[in-house]
N, C-alpha and C positions, 0 to 999 in steps of 0.2 A: 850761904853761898849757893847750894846746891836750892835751895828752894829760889832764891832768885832767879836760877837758871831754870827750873821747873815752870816759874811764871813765865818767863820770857819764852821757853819753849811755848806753853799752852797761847799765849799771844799768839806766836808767829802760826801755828795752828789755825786758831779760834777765823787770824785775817785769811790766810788759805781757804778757808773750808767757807770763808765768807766772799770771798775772790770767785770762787768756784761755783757757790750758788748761784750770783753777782750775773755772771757768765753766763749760766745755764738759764736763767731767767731771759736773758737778752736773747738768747738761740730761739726760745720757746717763742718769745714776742714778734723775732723773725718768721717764725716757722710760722707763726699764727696770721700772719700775714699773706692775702690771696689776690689773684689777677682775675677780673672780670672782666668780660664783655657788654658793652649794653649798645643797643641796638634802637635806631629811629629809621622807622619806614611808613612813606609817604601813601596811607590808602587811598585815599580822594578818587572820585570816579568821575574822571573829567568827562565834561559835556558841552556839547557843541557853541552853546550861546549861554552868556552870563545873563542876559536878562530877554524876556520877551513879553510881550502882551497885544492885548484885539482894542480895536475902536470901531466906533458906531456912532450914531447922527444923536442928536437930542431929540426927543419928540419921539422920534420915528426911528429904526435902525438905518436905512439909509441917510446918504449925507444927499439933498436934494440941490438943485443949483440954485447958490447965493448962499446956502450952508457953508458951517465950517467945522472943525472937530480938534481937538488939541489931545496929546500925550506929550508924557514927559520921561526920559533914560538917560541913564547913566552910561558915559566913552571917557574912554582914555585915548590918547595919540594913537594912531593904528586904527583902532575900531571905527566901524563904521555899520549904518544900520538901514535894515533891507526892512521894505513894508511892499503890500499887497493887497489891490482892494481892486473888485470887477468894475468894468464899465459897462455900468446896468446896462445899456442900448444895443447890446452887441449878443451873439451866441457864445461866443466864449473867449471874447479879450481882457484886459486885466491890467492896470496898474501897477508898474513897479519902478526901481533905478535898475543899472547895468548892477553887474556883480563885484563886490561883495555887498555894496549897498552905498546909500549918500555919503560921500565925503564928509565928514567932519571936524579935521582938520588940514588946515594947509602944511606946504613940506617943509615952514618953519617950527610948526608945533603950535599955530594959533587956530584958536577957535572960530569955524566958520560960521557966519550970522547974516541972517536976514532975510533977501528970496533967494533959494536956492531950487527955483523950477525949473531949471536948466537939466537938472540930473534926472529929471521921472524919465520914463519911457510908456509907449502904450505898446503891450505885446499878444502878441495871436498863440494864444492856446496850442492853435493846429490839432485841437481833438472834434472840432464839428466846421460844417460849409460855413463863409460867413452871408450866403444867401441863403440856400436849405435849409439848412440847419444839420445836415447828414451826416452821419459820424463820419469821421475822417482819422487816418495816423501822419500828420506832418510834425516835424518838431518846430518847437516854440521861438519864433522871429517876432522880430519887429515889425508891426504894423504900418505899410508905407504910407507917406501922405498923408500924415495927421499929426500935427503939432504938440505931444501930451502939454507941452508946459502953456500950453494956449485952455488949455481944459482944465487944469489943477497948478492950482501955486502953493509954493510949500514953502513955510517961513518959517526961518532956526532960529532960535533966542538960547543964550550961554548964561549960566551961573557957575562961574570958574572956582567959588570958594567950595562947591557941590560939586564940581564935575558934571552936571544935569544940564541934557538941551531937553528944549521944548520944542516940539513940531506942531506947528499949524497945517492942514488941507484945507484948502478951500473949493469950494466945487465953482469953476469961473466960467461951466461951459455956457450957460444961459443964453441964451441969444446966436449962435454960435450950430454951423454946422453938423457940430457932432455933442449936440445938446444931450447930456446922460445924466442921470443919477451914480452915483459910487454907493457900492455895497459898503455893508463891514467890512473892517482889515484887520490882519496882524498887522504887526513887526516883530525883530528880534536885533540882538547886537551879539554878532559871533564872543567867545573868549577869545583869550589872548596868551600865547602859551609864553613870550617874553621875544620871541623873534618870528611867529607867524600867528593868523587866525586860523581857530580850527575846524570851522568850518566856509572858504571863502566861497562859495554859490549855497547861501540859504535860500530857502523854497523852492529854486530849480533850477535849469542851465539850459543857457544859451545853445539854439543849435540842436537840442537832443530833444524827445519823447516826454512829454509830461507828467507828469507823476498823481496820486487820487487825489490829493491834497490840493493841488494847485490849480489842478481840475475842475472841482467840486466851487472853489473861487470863483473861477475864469466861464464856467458854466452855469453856477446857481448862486453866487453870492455868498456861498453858503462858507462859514471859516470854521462851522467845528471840527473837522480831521485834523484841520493844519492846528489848529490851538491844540488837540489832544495832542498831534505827534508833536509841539514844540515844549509844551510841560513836560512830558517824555524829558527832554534834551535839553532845559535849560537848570541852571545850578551852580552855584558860587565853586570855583574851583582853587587850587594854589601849589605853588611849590614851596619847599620849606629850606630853610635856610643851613648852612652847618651847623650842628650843636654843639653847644659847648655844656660843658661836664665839670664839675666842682665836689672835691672831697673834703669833708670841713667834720671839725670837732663842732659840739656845743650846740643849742637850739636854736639861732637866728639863722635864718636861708640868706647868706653871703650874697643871692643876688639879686634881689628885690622884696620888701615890705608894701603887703596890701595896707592898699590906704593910704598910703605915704607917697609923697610923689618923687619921681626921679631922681637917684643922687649921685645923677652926672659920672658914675663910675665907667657908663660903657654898655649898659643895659640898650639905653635910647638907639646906637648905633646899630646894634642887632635888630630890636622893634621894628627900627625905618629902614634900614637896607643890608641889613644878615650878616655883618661884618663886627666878627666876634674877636679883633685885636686889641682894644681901650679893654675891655670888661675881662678878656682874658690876662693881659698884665696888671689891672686894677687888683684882680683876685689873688692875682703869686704874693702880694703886697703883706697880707693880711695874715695874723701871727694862728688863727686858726682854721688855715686852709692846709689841706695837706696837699693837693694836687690839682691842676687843671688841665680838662685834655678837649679835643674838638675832635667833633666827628666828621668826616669828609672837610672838600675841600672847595666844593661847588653848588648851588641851587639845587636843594634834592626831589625831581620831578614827582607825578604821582606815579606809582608803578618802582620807583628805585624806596632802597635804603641806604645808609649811611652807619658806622660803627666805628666804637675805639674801643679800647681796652684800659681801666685804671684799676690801680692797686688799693687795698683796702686791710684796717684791723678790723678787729672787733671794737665798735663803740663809734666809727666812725658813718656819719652821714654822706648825703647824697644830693646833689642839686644838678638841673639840667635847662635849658633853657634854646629855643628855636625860632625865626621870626616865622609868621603867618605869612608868606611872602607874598600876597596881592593883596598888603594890605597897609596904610599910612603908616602904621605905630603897633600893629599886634604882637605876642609872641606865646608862646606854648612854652609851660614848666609847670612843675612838679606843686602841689597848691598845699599838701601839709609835708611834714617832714621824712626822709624815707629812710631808712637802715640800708646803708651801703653794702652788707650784706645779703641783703634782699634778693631773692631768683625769681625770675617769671614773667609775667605782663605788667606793669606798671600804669600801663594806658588809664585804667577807672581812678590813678591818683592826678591825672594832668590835665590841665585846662586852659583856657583860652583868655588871656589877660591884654589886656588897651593901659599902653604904659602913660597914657598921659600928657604926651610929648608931639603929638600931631591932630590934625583934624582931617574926622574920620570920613570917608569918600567910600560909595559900593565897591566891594572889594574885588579888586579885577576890572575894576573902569573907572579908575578915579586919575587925573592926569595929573597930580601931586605925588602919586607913589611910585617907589624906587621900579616898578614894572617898566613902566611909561616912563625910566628916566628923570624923572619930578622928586621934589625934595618938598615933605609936610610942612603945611602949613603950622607954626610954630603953635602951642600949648601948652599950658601949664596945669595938670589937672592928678589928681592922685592915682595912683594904678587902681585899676580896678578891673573886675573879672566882664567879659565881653557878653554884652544884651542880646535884645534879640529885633534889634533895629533894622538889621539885613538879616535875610534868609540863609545865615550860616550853616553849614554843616554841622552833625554835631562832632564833637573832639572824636568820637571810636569810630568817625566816619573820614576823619582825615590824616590824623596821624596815630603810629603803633609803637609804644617805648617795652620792650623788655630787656631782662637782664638776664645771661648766660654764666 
C-alpha cells in the first residue's frame, strides 16, 4: 500500500515538475519572440523629363527644304513633347510649340495623329537685331507675321500597344517667303509625377530672357549645351507602392517563384497598380505564414519612406514585395531567402522583377500603366528578373529596405 502511494506520489511529481518545464519552455518561446521594424525608402532622383534626344538632316545635319527627319518617344496621357530647331535664315529665331510642348493626347485620352502643324510656333530669341544682327536683351516672343506651320509640317503616327509616337518635320518652306533651312533639334518629354509634369516650360519661357542653351539654337544652330544639359536631366523616375511584409516558416518565398508565372494569389494586383489587398488575405490563408503586415498606406514618392513593424522567432523568414510604380507589371522583393531576424540594409538582397502579367511600355510614359490611369495589356509570361530594355535605374538607386 505504502509503495503504491510512493508511485502515485512520484507520478503526480514526475507530471508537476513536467507541467513546470511544459510552462517555462513556453515563457522562453515568448520571450524569444522580437518586434522589428523594417523600413522602405524611395531614393530615386527625380528628373525633369523621362526621355530626350537631338535630330538631324540625312546627308547633311541640316534638314534642307523638301527634307524630312523622323524620331520616335514614348507619352503617356499628360505628356506632351517640346522640340527646338533654329530657322537657319534668321539671326536668332527658332522652332518650337507653346508650352509644355505638342499635344498628344485629346481630353478623352486618345492619341493624337496625323498633321499636327497647327501647334509649332516660330519664336524670336530677342538675344540679337533681326536686321543688324546687334546683341540685344528682349525676351522671347513670338515672331509676327509668319506662318510657322506654312514652313514646317509635323505629322504624329501612334503605336498604342508601345505607347511610342513618331514625329515627322518636314521643311515645306521652299518656294515660300521665308525660304530656310532647319538646323539640328532636340526634344524632350517632361516626367510625370502622377498629377503634374515636372517640368511644364522645357527649353525656355514665354515672355522672359533666354537662357545659353536655347540661345546657342536660336543663334548658331548649334544643340550641344541643350543635349549636354538635357542628359543632365532626363532619367526613368517612380514612386513605389505600399509594401507588403510576409513572415513564413519553411524555404518557399509565399510570394512569388522565379520562373513560374503568376498564381493569381494577388501578386499581379500589386505589379499593375500597388494594391496589396488579394495577396495580403491570399497570404493569412496559408498554414505557414505567421504574419502579414503593409507598409504605408499611399504611393511612396522619391524622397518619403514608408515602415511597419512585425513580430518574429527565431527560425522564422522574411518576404517583402513593392510595385515599381511607373511601370505595366514590375515589383521589388527580396530575390533569395532572408532570416527575419536579420538587422541592417537589406537593399544588396532585392531586385527588380516583370511578374509576367502585362506588356511592358517606357516606364513613366506608357498609356497602359496604372500612372496614366490605364490597365496592362494582358500577358502571360513567367516572372522573371527586369533587363535592360529601358534605361532603368539600378535597384540601390531607387529603393532602400533596412531592418531596425
Amino acid at each position: 500500500m505504502k509503495k503504491d502511494l510512493f508511485k502515485t506520489a512520484s507520478l503526480a511529481v514526475g507530471m508537476l515538475t513536467a507541467f513546470i518545464l511544459t510552462s517555462c519552455d513556453d515563457m522562453m518561446m515568448d520571450n524569444a519572440s522580437v518586434q522589428r521594424t523594417i523600413t522602405f525608402e524611395n531614393v530615386v532622383t527625380a528628373k525633369d523629363f523621362v526621355e530626350s534626344g537631338s535630330f538631324q538632316g540625312t546627308g547633311t545635319p541640316v534638314i534642307l527644304p523638301g527634307q524630312s527627319v523622323s524620331f520616335t518617344f514614348s507619352a503617356g496621357k499628360a505628356q506632351a513633347l517640346m522640340f527646338a530647331t533654329m530657322y537657319g535664315a534668321s539671326k536668332d529665331w527658332f522652332f518650337a510649340s507653346k508650352q509644355p510642348g505638342i499635344k498628344l493626347f485629346d481630353n478623352n485620352g486618345n492619341a493624337i495623329t496625323g498633321d499636327v502643324s497647327s501647334q509649332v510656333m516660330l519664336w524670336d530669341n530677342g538675344t540679337k537685331n533681326d536686321t543688324s544682327g546687334q546683341a540685344e536683351t528682349n525676351p522671347i516672343a513670338p515672331v509676327p507675321n509668319v506662318d510657322a506651320s506654312q514652313l514646317m509640317k509635323l505629322n504624329l503616327t501612334y503605336n498604342a500597344m508601345s505607347s511610342e509616337f513618331t514625329l515627322t518635320i518636314s521643311n515645306n518652306s521652299g518656294g515660300t517667303a521665308n525660304e530656310t533651312p532647319f538646323s539640328p533639334g532636340v526634344w524632350a518629354v517632361s516626367n510625370y509625377s502622377g498629377s503634374q509634369l515636372l517640368n511644364s516650360a522645357p527649353f525656355f519661357t514665354a515672355n522672359a530672357l533666354s537662357n545659353p542653351e536655347i540661345t546657342d539654337i536660336a543663334q548658331m544652330g548649334n544643340i550641344n549645351k541643350m543635349v549636354t544639359k538635357l542628359n543632365m536631366n532626363t532619367g526613368i523616375m517612380t514612386g513605389l507602392s505600399p509594401a507588403l511584409v510576409v513572415v513564413y516558416s519553411g524555404d518557399k518565398n509565399p510570394v512569388y517563384e522565379l520562373g513560374q508565372t503568376d498564381m493569381e494569389k494577388g501578386l499581379k494586383e500589386i505589379a499593375q497598380f500597388g494594391n496589396v489587398s488579394k495577396l495580403q488575405n491570399s497570404l493569412k490563408t496559408l498554414t505557414n505564414v505567421k504574419g502579414v503586415y503593409v507598409a504605408g498606406s499611399a504611393p511612396v514618392a522619391p524622397g518619403s519612406k514608408v515602415s511597419t513593424q512585425f513580430t518574429t522567432v527565431p527560425g522564422d523568414k522574411i518576404a517583402y514585395v513593392t510595385m515599381f510604380g511607373f511601370s505595366n507589371d514590375w515589383f521589388y522583393a527580396n530575390e533569395q531567402g532572408i532570416d527575419a531576424n536579420t538587422k541592417g540594409d537589406l537593399t544588396s538582397k532585392t531586385s527588380l522583377f516583370d511578374s509576367g502579367t502585362g506588356v511592358d511600355q517606357y516606364p513613366g510614359a506608357g498609356n497602359r500603366q496604372a500612372l496614366f490611369g490605364g490597365t496592362p495589356q494582358a500577358e502571360s509570361k513567367p516572372i522573371s528578373k527586369v533587363g535592360n530594355t529601358f534605361p532603368v535605374p539600378s535597384v540601390q538607386n531607387v529603393i532602400k529596405v533596412t531592418i531596425d
